[in-house]
Phi, psi and omega in degrees: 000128189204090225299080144345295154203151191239153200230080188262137177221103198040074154201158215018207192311353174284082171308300217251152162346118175235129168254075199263099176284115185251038162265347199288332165352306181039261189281352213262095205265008176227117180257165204232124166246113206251150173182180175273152186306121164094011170272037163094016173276335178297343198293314161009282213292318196301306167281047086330279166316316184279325158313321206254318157223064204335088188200126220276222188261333205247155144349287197263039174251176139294170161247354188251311180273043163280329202301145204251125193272030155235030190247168203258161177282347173254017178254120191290134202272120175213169167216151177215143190244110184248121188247155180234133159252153153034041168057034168230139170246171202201130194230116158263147161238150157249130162247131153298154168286158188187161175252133193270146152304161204255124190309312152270160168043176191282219175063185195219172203197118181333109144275147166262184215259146186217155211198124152215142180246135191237108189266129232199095181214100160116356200093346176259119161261159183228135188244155172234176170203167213088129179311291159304324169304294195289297159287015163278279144032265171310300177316328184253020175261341186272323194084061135211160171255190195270344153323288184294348177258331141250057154266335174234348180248302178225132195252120178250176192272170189058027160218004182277337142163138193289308198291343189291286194311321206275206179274215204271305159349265185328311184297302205304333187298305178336307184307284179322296134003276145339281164264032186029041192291010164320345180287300206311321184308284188328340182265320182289276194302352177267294186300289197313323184285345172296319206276319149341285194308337185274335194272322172300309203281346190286299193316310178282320175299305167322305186306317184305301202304319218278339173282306160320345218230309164319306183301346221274125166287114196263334156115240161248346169299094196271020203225327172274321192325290192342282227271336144339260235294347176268337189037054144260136172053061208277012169279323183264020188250347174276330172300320170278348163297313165294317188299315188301299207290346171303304178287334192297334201270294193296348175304291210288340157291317166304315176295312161004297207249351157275340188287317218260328171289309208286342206265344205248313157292317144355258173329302191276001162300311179263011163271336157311301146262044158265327191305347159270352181290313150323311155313300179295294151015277191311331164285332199280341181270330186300288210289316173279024209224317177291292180320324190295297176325311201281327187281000164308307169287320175327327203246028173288329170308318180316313224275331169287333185278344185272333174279332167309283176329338188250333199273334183295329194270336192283306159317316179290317219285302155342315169269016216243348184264281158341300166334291200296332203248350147294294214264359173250005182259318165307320179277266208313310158313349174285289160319331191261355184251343145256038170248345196286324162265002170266338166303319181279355173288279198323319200284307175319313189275356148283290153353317187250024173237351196258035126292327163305296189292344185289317185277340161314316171304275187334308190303264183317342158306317175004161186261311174302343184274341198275335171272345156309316188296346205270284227291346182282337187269358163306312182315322185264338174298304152350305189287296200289008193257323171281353215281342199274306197293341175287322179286355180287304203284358193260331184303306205286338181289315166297300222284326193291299181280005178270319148308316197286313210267336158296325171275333159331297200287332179291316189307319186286293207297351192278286198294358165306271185316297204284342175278291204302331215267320191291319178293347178231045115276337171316284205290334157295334176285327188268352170255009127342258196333303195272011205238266179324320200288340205266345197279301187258037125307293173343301197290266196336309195288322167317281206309304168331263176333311161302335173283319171303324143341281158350273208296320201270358174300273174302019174251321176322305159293320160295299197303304182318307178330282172338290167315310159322297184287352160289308173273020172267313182290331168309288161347283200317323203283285171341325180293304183288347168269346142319316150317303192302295188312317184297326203278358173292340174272324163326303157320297162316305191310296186310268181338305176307320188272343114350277176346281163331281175301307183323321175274352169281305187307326182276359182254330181288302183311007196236329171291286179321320196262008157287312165308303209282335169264025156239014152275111175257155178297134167110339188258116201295160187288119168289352180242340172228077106068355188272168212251345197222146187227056182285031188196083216229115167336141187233156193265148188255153184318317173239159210245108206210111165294173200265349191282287177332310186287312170315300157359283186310288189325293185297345179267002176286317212271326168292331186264002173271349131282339159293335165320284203298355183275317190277347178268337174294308216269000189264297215272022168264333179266019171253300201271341176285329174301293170310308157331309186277358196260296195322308200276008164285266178023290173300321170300314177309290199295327180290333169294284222291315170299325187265019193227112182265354163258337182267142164260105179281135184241289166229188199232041157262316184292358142319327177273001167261343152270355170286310186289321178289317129343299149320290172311319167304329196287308178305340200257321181324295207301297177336294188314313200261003149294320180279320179307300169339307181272324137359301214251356169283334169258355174319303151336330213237311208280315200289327197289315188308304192303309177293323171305357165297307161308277196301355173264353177276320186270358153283321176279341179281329142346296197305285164344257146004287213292328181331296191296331206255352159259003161292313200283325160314327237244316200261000190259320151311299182310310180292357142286349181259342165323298167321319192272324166338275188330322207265277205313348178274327177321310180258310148007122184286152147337298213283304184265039195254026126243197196278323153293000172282308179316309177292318166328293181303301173330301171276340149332306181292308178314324189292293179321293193282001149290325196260351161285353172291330191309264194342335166294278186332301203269355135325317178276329194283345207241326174286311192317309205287272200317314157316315178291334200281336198249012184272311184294312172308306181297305194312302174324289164000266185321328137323290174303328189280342162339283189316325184287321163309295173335293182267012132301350183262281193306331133356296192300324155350288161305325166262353148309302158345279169345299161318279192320316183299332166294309167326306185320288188314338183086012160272126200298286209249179158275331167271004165279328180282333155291346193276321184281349180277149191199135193298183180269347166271302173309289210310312205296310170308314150326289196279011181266316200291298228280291179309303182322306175310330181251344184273286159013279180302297166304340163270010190265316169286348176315308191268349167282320146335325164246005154320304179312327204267335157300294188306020172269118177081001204256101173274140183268153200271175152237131197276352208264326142329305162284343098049250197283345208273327194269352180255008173258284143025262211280327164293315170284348162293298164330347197256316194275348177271339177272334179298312200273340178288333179288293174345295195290337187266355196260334162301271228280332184308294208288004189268345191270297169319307206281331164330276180294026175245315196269335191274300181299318202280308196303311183311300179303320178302310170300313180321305198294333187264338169266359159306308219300339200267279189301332164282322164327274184323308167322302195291281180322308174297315160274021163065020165246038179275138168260036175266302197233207185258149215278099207201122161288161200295324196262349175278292153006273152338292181293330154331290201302348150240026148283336199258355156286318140321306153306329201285310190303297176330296215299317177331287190278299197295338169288321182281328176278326177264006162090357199122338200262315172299125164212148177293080173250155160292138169309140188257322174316113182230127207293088157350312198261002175253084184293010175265358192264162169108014151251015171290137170282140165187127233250137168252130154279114141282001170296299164275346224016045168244141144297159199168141190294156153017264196285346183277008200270155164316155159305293192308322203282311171309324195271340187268340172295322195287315168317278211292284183321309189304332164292313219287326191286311191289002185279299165340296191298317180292323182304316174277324168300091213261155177073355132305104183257105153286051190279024174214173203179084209246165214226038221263099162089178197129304204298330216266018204232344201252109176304136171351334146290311187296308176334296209274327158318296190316298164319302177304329192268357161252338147280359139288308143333296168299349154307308163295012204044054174261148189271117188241082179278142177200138190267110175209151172249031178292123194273336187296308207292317164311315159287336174279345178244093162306344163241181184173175218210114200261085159298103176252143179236164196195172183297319177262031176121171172267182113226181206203138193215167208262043221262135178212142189272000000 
């Protein structure tokens, strides 16, 4: 990640637009940011960070106290970052919530907070928006969230350090953070909560068992009772449980088969009695049976006379069809002789109504009544001869007034209409005008492009140039530290071989003086053969086996091919050097050549045709935006101008037609006047209109409806009653007929009558009424007289053969056999409750020992894997006594403090010369699972260790400096695909003598060497001389800003 340009607006002490370009930078990757104290450089740091994840750089700022208290109230505090990542740039922009002046009326009003990221790749951008969205985003295109970016990216001041200084607690939160180590925690708390969990289900199972155990029936064994109530030695307490349910089983067989002898005398108990129940059963029926017979006979007499009583009715019944044909002959005649007097009712009262209607008639036949009615249909023929001419005139009166209100309405749409015509004839003329500007936009936006074409050829060409000559000097640099390596090993190499023969010389001279001491005078010499030894070898000061000197020899032989490797790797970086000097060159001649205005000399004046050229590029690029939305409305414009044209020749249309139904229109009204007039003219006063007229009219209509009524009904009433009263009599005379008639016959009929009773053996008509009886009483009689007698005869039947069982038959007694089957049944009862307790105390303890044997095994498995997952649990959370006490997530986090260190260790040796170097503590405290990140420094000086916190300000920030590198090194390793080309620094330097400095310095410009952009806030005056470039912040009463000066 590597910050282009950054943008401030009212924010801290920056009232106004602040622009900070770190492109003008161009090669110089490490800069100095200089300014008076509270003019705003840490502020830098804060918008930078506050683009990014909005929140500022330090612990105690805000992002809502940012807002710059020298900004005017209506300019809104926003900031924006335009950054390059992976050769993709990416423009965040933010506004803080912040309070506003109010668009209407006074007072201030909530901006809320807002965020867009513009991803700017290939000429395509892709925008995101939201605060949250937009830092969500960021985080996963940089990989860090903002803890970790400034902890590796940017060190604000007084916090870089926290990871050196704090305890071992405070470092792990860091940590944490840092490498998100929360999986690890998550591993820790899932084994303990598994080993909790197996420890809790062994504890509930042990309870289960214990319950279980409880259940177990022990009898009299007061020896299992014990070891139950002890819950001890629960195998043998299963073992005696067998033994119990074993005896328990031969008990319960033996009762089986006594249950089964009681159960068998039972039974012949009770075929005994039932067979006297029976036996008795049969005298008690013999004795009712006799009784039954005799109250039987008593009622025999009854019974005869009811047979009498039915055969009389039976007779009547016969007469009883006749009877009804007597008495329904009787009822009609009756009937016909009172319709016979309500007819003569009737006649009267036809009579006295049809003298009335006779004088009603006359009266309307009248000569006065037929001429009233004539003068009344004059009257309406009269009325109804005006009735077409009043409608006419009401009509005719509307038409008049829907003209009057039409020609109104053509005057408005006329004047309507001549303002639209006016109004689009404006509006074509002026996209006329603007039709022409967009034509020679076109012709611009051509020339644009070709410039742009141009300008990006050559901005293109220089950046190669630039680029060549960055990696001729990267080659160069790279040459001379190769030079530096070979001749230090040329050295080493000269020495080492110096080394060698000297330790040859000295292992030959310790061999000669090996010889010599086993050489005596007179004895020849093994190597020159003389006899006398006045010079006899002495052994040298050092002592060197020939196993050594080999030693020597093969490590001489190995680094004088690293010699010879590193002089091969010299002269491939001499031939790379030269290839990348060609392609400058080349490159060079080739700029130089392609700039016909410009005179290229040296190629410092390139970053100022790179910056001019940019700049050109940017005014282009603007420029052909605005032409672009220019020439982008043509299209839009050419469409409005034909729609214009076709709304002008519609509305002059419009027009024309308006006028010419104004003129139609006013040529009707002055004919429907005329005609008004002439109709009023033939009208009476009284009726001109339609409803007086229509009044009268139905008033005549009325009258003279109602003498037709009156007629009709006068013809109608006499005609009706004549006839009515020609029908009545004739009836009469009928009916007195019919009555003659069914009186002889009547009579007829009860003479019959008589005689057929007589026939039938009846003295009278009332014995025979007395003798009637329905058809149902007789079928019911005479069914009781059979039942009775079928009755009697079967009771005696079955008492004859009741007689012929009871012979020899003695009644028994049951209450003796009895008591005998129920002393029986009790003691049987006794051996089945005896054998149900037995079988239910078999199946409880046979049940138990089941779920007793199920529960031990289930505990046995839980316990070897408590024995695993607990182990481990007690190891992961530091309460294990095997080793030492510390968790799986602290562990970890060693392990990458000890990575940190190993990096830190790097830098803090080259800055401390060699004296300092950075370990973790290894002594780690039993009784503290919070402990193994405590820090602490080896003096090579003392060859002691000493905490920390005993280090110098100076000695604290160059120690503080290398971990915050050691860290960002860590991080990018493990964080793969995080490219980290920045790195900002705040305040420190001011603490470090002049060696120490000028260390600090070598170890951050080896970072600019790896091409990281390295900024730092220090009011050290050496830094200024030593870093050409920098970033000048002046503050004044109305805020600060800051520029850029390179050297």
């Amino acid at each position: 990640m590597r910050p282009l340009t950054l943008t401030m607006t009212a924010f801290g002490p920056y009232a106004n637009k602040q622009v900070i370009d770190f492109t003008k930078l161009q090669s110089k990757n490490l800069f100095l940011i200089s300014g008076a104290t509270g003019s705003g450089k840490t502020t830098i740091f804060d918008a930078i960070c506050f683009a990014l994840y909005g929140e500022s750089s330090g612990s105690a700022r805000t992002a809502e106290s940012l807002r710059s208290h020298f900004a005017s109230a209506h300019t809104l505090t926003t900031v924006s970052l335009l950054f390059e990542l992976n050769n993709v740039q990416y423009l965040v922009e933010r506004i803080p919530k912040q309070l506003k002046p109010k668009s209407r009326g006074e007072g201030f009003t909530e901006q809320s907070v807002q965020a867009n990221l513009t991803v700017i790749k290939n000429d395509e951008n892709k925008v995101y928006t939201g605060s949250t969205t937009v830092t969500k985003k960021l985080q996963s295109i940089i990989g860090l969230n903002a803890e970790q970016f400034k902890q590796i990216m940017m060190i604000p001041q007084g916090e870089f350090r926290k990871l050196l200084v704090s305890d071992s607690k405070e470092r792990e939160k860091v940590l944490q953070k840092l490498f998100d180590s929360k999986v690890y925690n998550r591993i820790q708390f899932k084994l303990e909560l598994q080993a909790k969990d197996i420890y809790a289900s062994v504890k509930e199972k042990t309870i289960r068992r214990q319950e279980a155990l409880k259940n177990i029936d022990y009898g009299d064994n007061y020896v299992l009772k014990e070891l139950i109530e002890s819950f001890e030695k629960v195998s043998f307490i299963v073992e005696l449980t067998n033994k119990v349910i074993s005896q328990d089983n031969i008990i319960l067989k033996e009762l089986k088969n006594n249950i089964n002898t009681q159960n068998n005398y039972l039974k012949q108990l009770e075929n005994e009695k039932r067979e006297a129940i029976e036996n008795n059963n049969k005298l008690l029926k013999k004795q009712q049976l006799m009784s039954s017979v005799m109250q039987q006979q008593q009622q025999q007499n009854n019974y005869n006379q009811l047979q009498v009583k039915a055969e009389k009715a039976e007779k009547a019944y016969r007469l009883i069809a006749q009877e009804n044909n007597l008495l329904i002959q009787t009822k009609e005649l009756n009937e016909q002789r009172e319709k016979l007097s309500i007819l003569n009712q009737q006649l009267d009262t036809v009579k006295s109504n049809y003298q009335v209607a006779c004088s009603r008639y006359e009266k309307e036949q009248s000569c006065k009544a037929v001429e009233f009615r004539k003068s009344i249909y004059a009257d309406i023929l009269s009325l109804e001869s005006l009735v077409e001419k009043v409608t006419n005139l009401a009509s005719f009166e509307q038409e008049k007034e829907k003209t009057e209100d039409k020609i109104t309405s053509l005057n408005q749409q006329i004047m309507i209409t001549e303002a639209k015509i006016t109004n689009t004839k404006q509006q074509k003329e002026k996209t006329l005008k603007e039709l022409d500007i967009c034509k020679q936009s076109t012709i611009q936006l051509e020339q644009n492009k070709n410039e742009q074409l141009k300008n990006t050829n050559l901005l293109s060409l220089v950046t190669k140039t630039l680029a060549f000559k960055n990696d001729f000097r990267n080659y160069k640099s790279k040459e001379q530290e190769f030079i530096n390596k070979v001749k230090l090993t040329q050295n080493i190499l000269t020495d080492k071989v110096n080394f060698v023969k000297q330790q040859k010389i000295n292992f030959l001279l310790n061999q000669a003086a090996v010889l010599a001491k086993q050489l005596k005078q007179g004895d020849k010499c093994p190597v020159c053969g003389s006899e006398k030894h006045p010079h006899l070898a002495q052994f040298s000061a050092e002592v060197v086996s020939e196993q050594e000197l080999t030693e020597l020899e093969k490590e001489l032989e190995v680094f004088t091919k690293i010699a010879h490797k590193e002089t091969e790797e010299l002269a491939q970086i001499k031939g790379q050097l030269l290839q990348k000097q060609q392609q400058y060159n080349s490159a060079f001649e080739e700029l130089k050549n392609s700039l016909t205005m410009n005179i290229l000399t040296d190629i410092k004046e390139a970053f100022k045709i790179k910056q001019d050229l940019e700049s050109k590029q940017s005014i282009l690029k603007s420029t052909e935006k605005k032409l672009i939305l220019i020439v982008n409305n043509t299209n839009s414009l050419n469409s409005k101008n034909n729609e214009l044209s076709n709304r002008l020749i519609v509305d002059e249309k419009k027009l024309k037609r308006l006028n010419q139904e104004l003129l139609s229109n006013s040529n009707i009204l002055a004919k429907l006047k005329s005609t008004i007039e002439n109709i009023y003219q033939d009208l009476p006063p009284n009726v001109r209109d339609l409803a007086s007229l229509n009044n009268k009219l139905k008033h005549k209509q009325q009258q003279y409806k109602q003498c037709e009524i009156n007629l009709e009904l006068a013809n109608n009433a006499y005609f009706k009653l004549n006839k009515e009263l020609a029908l009545v009599s004739s009836q009469i005379e009928q009916l007195n007929t019919v009555i003659s008639g069914k009186t002889a016959n009547l009579q007829e009929l009860k003479q019959d009558f008589a005689l057929q009773i007589t026939k039938h053996g009846f003295l009278s008509e009332s014995e025979y009424q007395q003798s009637k009886l329905t058809e149902q009483q007789i079928a019911h009689i005479k069914q009781q007289v059979t039942d009775y007698f079928n009755e009697l005869y079967s009771l005696q039947e079955q008492l004859k053969d009741i007689n012929k069982q009871t012979n020899n038959i003695v009644e028994a007694n049951i209450t003796d056999l009895d008591q005998q089957i129920l002393t029986q049944d009790k003691k049987l009862q006794e051996l089945r409750e005896k054998t149900s307790q037995l079988n239910h105390k078999i199946n409880n303890n046979s049940k138990a020992l089941k779920q007793i044997n199920e529960i031990t095994e289930q505990i046995q498995q839980q316990e070897q894997r408590y024995e695993l997952i607990g182990h481990l649990a007690k190891i992961a959370n530091g309460k294990s006594n095997e080793v030492a006490k510390i968790t799986f997530e602290r562990y970890v986090l060693a392990a990458f403090l000890e990575d940190i260190l190993q990096a830190a260790n790097l830098r803090l040796q080259k800055m401390t010369s060699g004296r300092y170097q950075l370990a973790r503590t290894e002594e780690i405290d039993r009784k503290n699972k919070q402990s193994g990140l405590e820090l602490e420094v080896f003096d090579n000086y003392t060859g002691l260790t000493r905490h920390v916190k005993t280090l110098s300000g100076g000695e604290s920030f160059k120690a503080s400096l290398s971990m915050a590198l050691g860290l960002s090194d860590v991080v990018q390793a493990y964080a793969g695909g995080i490219k980290l080309d920045t790195m900002f620094v705040d305040e420190g330097f001011g603490t470090l003598d002049p060696e120490s400095l000028d260390n600090a310095i070598n170890c951050l410009i080896d970072l600019q060497n790896s091409g990281r952009l390295v900024g730092i806030i220090s009011h050290v005056p050496e830094l200024k001389e030593r870093i050409s470039a920098r970033l000048e912040v002046t503050a004044n009463n109305t805020g600060s800003s800051a520029k850029f000066i390179v050297f």
